[in-house]
C-alpha positions as CSV (number, residue, x, y, z in Angstrom):
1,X,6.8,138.0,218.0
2,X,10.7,139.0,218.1
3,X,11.3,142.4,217.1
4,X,13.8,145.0,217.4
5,X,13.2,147.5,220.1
6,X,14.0,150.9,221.1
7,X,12.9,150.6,225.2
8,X,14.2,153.6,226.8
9,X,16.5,157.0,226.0
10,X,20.1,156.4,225.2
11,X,22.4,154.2,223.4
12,X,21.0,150.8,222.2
13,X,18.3,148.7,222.0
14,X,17.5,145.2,222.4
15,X,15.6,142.0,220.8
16,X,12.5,141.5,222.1
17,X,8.8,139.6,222.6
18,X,6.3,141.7,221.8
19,X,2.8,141.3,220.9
20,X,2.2,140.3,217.0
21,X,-0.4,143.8,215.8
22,X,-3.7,142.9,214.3
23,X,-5.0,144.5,211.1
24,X,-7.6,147.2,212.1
25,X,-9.9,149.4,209.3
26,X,-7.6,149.9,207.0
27,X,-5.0,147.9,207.6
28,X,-2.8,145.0,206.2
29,X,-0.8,142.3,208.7
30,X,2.4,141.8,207.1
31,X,4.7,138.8,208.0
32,X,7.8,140.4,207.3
33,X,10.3,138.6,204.8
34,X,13.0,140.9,204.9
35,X,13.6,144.5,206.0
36,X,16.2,146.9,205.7
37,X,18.7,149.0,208.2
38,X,18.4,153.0,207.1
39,X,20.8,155.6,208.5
40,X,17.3,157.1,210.6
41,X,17.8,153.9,212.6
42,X,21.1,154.2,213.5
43,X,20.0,157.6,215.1
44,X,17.4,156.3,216.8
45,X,19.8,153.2,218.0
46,X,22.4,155.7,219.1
47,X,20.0,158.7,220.3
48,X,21.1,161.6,218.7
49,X,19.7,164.6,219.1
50,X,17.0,164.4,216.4
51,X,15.8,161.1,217.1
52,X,15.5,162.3,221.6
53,X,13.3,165.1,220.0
54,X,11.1,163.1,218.1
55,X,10.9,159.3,218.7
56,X,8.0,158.0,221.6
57,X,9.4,154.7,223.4
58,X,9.3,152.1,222.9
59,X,9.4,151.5,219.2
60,X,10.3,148.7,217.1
61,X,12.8,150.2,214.5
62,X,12.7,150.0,210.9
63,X,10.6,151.0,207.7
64,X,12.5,149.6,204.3
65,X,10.6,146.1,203.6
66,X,9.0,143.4,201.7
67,X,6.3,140.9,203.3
68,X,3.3,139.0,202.7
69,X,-0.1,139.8,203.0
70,X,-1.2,137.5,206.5
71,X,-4.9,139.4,207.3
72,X,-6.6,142.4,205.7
73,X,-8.9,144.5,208.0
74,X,-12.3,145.7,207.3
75,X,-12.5,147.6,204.1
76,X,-9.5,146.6,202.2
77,X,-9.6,146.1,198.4
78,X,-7.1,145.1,195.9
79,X,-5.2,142.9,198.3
80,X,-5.2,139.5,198.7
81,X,-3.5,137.3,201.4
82,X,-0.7,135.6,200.7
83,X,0.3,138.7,197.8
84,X,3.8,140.0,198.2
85,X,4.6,143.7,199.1
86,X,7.1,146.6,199.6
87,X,5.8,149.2,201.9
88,X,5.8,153.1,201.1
89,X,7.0,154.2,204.8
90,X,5.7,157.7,205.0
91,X,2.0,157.6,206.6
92,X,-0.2,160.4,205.5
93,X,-3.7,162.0,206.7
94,X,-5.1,162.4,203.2
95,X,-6.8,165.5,204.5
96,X,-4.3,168.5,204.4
97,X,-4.0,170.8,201.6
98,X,-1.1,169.1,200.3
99,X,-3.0,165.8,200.4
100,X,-5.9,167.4,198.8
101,X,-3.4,168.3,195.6
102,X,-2.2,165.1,195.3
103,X,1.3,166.0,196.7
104,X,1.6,163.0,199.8
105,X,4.9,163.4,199.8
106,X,4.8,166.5,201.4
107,X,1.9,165.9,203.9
108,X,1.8,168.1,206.8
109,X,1.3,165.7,209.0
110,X,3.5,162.7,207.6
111,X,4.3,160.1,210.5
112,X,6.8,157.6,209.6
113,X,7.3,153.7,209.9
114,X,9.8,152.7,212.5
115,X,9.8,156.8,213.7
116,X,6.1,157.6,214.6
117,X,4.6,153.8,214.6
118,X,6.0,150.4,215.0
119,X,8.1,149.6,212.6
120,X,9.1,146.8,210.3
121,X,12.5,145.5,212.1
122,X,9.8,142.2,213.3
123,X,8.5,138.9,212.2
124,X,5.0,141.3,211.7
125,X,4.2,144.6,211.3
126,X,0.6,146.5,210.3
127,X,0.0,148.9,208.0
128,X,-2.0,151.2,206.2
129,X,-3.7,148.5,203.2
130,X,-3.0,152.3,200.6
131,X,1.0,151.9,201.6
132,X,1.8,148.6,200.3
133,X,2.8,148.1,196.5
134,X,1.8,144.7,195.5
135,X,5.3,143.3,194.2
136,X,6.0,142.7,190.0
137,X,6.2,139.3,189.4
138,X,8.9,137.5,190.0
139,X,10.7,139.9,192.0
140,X,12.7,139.1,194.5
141,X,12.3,139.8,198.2
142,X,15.8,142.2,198.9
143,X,14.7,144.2,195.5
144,X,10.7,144.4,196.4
145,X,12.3,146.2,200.2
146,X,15.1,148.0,198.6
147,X,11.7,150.1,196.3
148,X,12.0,152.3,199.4
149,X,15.1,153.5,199.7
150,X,15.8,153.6,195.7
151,X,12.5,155.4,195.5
152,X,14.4,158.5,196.9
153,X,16.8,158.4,194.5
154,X,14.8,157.9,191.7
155,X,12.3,161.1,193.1
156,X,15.6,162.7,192.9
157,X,17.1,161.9,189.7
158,X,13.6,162.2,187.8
159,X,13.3,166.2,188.6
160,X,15.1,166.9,185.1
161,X,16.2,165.3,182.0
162,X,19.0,163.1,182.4
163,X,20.1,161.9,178.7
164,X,23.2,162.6,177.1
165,X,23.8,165.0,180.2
166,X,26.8,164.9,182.7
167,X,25.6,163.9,185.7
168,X,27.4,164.1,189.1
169,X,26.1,162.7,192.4
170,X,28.0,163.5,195.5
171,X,27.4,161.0,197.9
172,X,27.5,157.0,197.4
173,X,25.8,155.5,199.9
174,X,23.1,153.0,199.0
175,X,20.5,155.9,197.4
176,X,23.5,157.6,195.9
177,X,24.6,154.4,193.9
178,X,21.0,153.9,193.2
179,X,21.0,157.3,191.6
180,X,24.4,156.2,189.5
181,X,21.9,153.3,188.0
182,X,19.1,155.6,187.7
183,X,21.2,158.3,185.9
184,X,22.7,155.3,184.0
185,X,19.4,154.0,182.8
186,X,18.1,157.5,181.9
187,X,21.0,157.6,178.9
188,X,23.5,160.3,181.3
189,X,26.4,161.3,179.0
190,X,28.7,160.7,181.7
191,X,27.7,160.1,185.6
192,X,30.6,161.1,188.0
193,X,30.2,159.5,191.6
194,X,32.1,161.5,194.7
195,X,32.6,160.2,198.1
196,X,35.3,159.8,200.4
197,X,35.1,156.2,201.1
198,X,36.9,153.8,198.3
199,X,34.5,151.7,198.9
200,X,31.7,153.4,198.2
201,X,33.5,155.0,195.0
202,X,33.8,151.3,193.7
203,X,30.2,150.6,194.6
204,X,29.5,153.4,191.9
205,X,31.6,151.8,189.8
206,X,30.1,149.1,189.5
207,X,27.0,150.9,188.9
208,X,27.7,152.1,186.3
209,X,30.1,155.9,187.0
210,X,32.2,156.4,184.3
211,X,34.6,158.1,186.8
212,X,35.1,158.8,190.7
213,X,36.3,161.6,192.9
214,X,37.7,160.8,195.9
215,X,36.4,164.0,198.0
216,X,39.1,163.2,201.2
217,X,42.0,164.3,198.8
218,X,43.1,167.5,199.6
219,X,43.6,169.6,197.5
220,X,40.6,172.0,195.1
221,X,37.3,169.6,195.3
222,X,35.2,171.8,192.6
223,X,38.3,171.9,190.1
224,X,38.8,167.7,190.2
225,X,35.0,167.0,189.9
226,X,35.4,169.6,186.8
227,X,38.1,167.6,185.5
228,X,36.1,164.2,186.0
229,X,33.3,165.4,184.6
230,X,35.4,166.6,181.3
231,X,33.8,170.2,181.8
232,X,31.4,170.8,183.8
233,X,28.3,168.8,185.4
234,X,24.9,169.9,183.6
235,X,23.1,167.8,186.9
236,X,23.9,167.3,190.5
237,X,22.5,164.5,192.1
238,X,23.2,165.2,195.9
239,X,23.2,162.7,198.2
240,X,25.3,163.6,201.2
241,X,24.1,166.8,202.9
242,X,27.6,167.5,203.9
243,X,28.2,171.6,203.5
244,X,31.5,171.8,201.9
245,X,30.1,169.0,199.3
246,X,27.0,171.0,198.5
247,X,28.8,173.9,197.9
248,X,31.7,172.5,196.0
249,X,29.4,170.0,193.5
250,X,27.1,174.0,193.1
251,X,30.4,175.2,191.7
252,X,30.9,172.5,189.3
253,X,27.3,172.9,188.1
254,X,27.3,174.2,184.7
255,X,25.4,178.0,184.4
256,X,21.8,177.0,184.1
257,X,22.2,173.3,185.2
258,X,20.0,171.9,188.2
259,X,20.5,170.3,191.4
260,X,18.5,168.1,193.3
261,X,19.2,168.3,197.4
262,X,18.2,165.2,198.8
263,X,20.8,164.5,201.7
264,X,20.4,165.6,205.2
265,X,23.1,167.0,206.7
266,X,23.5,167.4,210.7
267,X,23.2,171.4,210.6
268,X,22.4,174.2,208.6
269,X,24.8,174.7,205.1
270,X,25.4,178.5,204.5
271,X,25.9,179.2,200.4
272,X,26.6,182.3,198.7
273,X,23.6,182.1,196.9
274,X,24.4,185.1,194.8
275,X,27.6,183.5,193.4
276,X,26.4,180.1,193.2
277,X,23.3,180.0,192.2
278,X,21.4,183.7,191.3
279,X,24.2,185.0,189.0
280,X,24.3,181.7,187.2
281,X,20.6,180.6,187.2
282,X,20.7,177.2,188.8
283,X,17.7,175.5,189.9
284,X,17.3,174.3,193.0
285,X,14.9,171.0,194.3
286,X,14.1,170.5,197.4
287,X,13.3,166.4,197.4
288,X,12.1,163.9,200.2
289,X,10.8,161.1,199.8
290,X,8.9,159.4,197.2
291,X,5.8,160.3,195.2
292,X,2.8,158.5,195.8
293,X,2.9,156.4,193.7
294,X,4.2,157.9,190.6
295,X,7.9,156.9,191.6
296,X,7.2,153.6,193.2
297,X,6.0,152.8,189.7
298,X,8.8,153.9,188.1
299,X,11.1,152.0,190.5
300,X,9.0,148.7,190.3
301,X,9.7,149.6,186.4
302,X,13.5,149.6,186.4
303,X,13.9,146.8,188.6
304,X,11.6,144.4,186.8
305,X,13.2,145.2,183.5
306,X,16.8,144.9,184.8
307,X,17.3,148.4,183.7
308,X,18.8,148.7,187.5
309,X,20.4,146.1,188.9
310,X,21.1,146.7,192.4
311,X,23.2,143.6,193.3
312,X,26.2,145.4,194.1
313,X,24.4,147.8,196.9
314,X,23.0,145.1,198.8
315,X,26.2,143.7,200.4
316,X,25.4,141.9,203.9
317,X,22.3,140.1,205.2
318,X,22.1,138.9,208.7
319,X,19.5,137.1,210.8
320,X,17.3,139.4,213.5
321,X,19.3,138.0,216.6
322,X,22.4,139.3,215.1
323,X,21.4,142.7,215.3
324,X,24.0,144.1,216.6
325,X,26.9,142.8,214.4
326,X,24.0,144.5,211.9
327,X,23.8,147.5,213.0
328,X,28.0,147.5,213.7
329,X,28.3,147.0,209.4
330,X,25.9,149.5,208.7
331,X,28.0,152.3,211.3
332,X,30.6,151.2,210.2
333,X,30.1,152.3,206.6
334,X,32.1,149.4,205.4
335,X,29.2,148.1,203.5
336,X,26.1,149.1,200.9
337,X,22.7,148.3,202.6
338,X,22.5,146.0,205.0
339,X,19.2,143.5,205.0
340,X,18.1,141.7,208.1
341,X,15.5,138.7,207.7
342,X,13.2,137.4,210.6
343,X,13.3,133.5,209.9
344,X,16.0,131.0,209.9
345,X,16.9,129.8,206.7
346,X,15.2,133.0,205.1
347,X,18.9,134.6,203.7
348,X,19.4,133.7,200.1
């Protein structure tokens, strides 16, 4: 099969044959329908330091996807070839304490799709048969692979109650405009989206922000997303991990208001902790990924009912062999998530 492969350190990688996986015990072969590009592949294509300290070559890239159900392995229940799938991308032991509670999300030993294993940037992939979510009815391909991603911003969102508060998310990439529709769909007040990319701002727009805050203006950050969000935001939705945006949307948080911290940024953020967040009783969550399964199910939900509408994240599609004019879009920032598809004729 073709696939997208990470061969050796450095810069790059390359299209490739590869040998199609088989489905072990376990296991589910996938023929991949479409897949998405995540900024943890762009570190991996451009070998940053996290992805040098972590990644084993080679790897075929990629974990955000939909597919169809090709061979089950021994043991596998309530799947049936032929069914179409996303694919929760965080692989777990199910024998660590924090398995044990329920909590997969935080497993101690959590290996990822397209990180750890092979990933789903192919024509195939294999799986664990517990990972995939058996699509709702009639929903498209792009929507059934974007579950993943939106998944983290509907973990994040979900932490609190959202209606008829003012709601600001920092940070409108993909997940962060997801969150706008989340927030949106919850009954916010008034959602306030903040990024320095005019693009990105009218993404959020579109989904739904009642106002936008360019963050590369000069000037007092904490003061204009005040102003934008009439007050002061009761909810921060962040999305970005960048320090000085973490610290300014914490100062626009309203005195016993909550924050959920879901971007990663590329070093520590220092906070006065006292001033921001002791004194004033804000509550701080910690989120990764996605609860198994609780927030796939919501997701499914609000896609399937149109409650969410992502069409305005999911801006370019190309074909595998134009991976690198891909990966260029998705650097590039110019775009909302970018969708590659294994078969000619495949793009919609």
């Amino acid at each position: 099969m073709r696939a997208i492969v990470k061969r050796r350190p450095g810069p790059g990688v390359e299209l490739a044959d590869v040998r199609v996986p088989e489905a072990g015990p376990g296991e589910a072969l996938l023929q991949v329908v479409v897949s998405g590009i995540c900024g943890t592949d762009l570190h991996i294509v451009d070998w940053n330091p996290w992805a040098a300290g972590r990644v084993r070559l080679p790897r075929v890239l990629g974990h955000e996807m939909a597919g169809r159900v090709a061979a089950l392995g021994a043991g596998v229940t309530g799947l049936r070839e032929g069914d179409l799938v996303g694919v929760e991308s965080h692989l777990v032991d199910l024998t660590c304490p924090q398995c044990r509670r329920g909590l997969f999300h935080v497993c101690a030993k959590t290996r990822i799709l397209g990180v750890d294993t092979d990933g789903t940037l192919a024509e195939w992939v294999a799986v664990p048969a517990r990972n995939c979510r058996p699509a709702p009815a009639g929903l498209a391909p792009e929507l059934v692979a974007f579950q993943e991603p939106m998944g983290n911003a509907v973990h994040a969102a979900l932490q609190g109650p959202l209606r008829d508060r003012v709601v600001l998310v920092t940070g409108c990439g993909p997940i962060g405009c997801a969150a706008v529709g989340v927030a949106r769909a919850e009954g916010a007040g008034r959602v306030v989206a903040v990024d320095r990319a005019p693009h990105r701002l009218e993404m959020a727009r579109q989904m739904g922000a009642d106002a936008a805050v360019d963050a590369g203006v000069a000037g007092d950050l904490p003061a204009r997303m005040r102003e934008a969000c009439g007050g002061a935001a009761d909810v921060v939705l962040e999305m970005a991990g960048h320090p000085a945006l973490v610290a300014a949307a914490l100062a626009a948080l309203a005195p016993g208001g909550w924050i959920s911290l879901l971007g990663l940024g590329d070093g520590p953020v220092a906070l006065d902790l006292n001033a921001l967040v002791v004194m004033r009783q804000i509550t701080l969550y910690g989120v990764t990924g996605r609860r198994q399964f609780e927030t796939w199910d919501r997701t499914a939900g609000y896609l399937a009912s149109g409650a969410v509408d992502p069409g305005p994240i999911l801006t370019h599609r190309f074909l595998l062999d134009e991976h690198p004019q891909a990966f260029e879009v998705a650097r590039s920032g110019r775009g909302g998530k970018v969708l590659i598809y294994p078969a000619e004729g495949a793009i919609p």
